[in-house]
C-alpha positions, -999 to 999 in steps of 0.1 A, spaced: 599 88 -553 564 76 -543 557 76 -502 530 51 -499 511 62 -465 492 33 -451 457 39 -466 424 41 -435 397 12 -444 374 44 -454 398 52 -484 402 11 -494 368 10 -494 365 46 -515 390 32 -538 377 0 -545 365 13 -585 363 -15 -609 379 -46 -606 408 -54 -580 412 -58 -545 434 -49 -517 470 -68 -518 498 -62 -493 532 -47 -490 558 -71 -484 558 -56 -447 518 -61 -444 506 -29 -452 483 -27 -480 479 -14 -514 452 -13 -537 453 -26 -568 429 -20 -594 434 -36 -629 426 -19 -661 412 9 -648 442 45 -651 445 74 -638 422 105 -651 430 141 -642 407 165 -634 426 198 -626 459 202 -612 462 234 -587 479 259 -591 481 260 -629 516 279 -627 541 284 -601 575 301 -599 605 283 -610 624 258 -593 595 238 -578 563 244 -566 538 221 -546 509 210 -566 474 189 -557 463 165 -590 424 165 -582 411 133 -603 399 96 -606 415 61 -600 445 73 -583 463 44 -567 491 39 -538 517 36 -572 505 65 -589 531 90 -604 528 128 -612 549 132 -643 563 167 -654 575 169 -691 577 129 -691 603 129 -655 585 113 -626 582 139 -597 579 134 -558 547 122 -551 524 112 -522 485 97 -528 461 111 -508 430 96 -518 419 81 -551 407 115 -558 442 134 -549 477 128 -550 499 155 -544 534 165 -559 564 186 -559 570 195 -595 611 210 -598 619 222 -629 651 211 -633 666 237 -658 635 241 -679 625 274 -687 592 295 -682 566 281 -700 538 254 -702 544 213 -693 525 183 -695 517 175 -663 504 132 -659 496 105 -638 510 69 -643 504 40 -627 505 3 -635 473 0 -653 486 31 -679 493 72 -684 462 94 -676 453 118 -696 477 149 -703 471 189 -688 496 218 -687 511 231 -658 529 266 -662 566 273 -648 568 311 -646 
């Protein structure tokens, strides 16, 4: 699940990388959408947590309003912060301890891949 907070004109205006514009919800609010430019992570923090879930921040570039955090391939609960930071609730879900891949996906494609350690 994605929540999709109603972006401040500061952030549209931060997030405006590349080519694309700001379209609108079918209620009115807006989303950005940039074309061809995806997601790149930077860190994620923590790098390990406790099994079953553990609240993560993604710290990055081109993050989008319909960016996805991705644990082991299974789309996690996530909410964008800024197109910097999106933040996410990663649940194991009857893995065990060990190391993930950890992504972001969006329309425009899969960011590149880090680890994120269940312990």
């Amino acid at each position: 699940m994605v929540f999709k907070p109603t972006p401040t004109q500061a952030e549209n205006d931060l997030s405006m990388v590349g080519s694309g514009g700001i379209d609108h919800e079918y209620d009115g609010s807006p989303f950005l959408h940039i074309s061809g430019v995806v997601p790149d992570i930077t860190t994620v923090s923590p790098a390990t947590g406790a099994r079953p879930s553990v609240a993560v921040s993604v710290n990055g570039h081109n993050f989008t309003l319909n960016s996805a955090v991705l644990l082991n391939g299974v789309p996690q609960q996530t909410t964008f912060v800024s197109a910097t930071v999106v933040q996410a609730t990663l649940k194991s879900g009857g893995l065990a301890a060990g190391p993930y891949p950890v992504l972001v996906r969006d329309p425009t494609g899969d960011s590149n891949s880090t680890t994120f350690t269940f312990t």
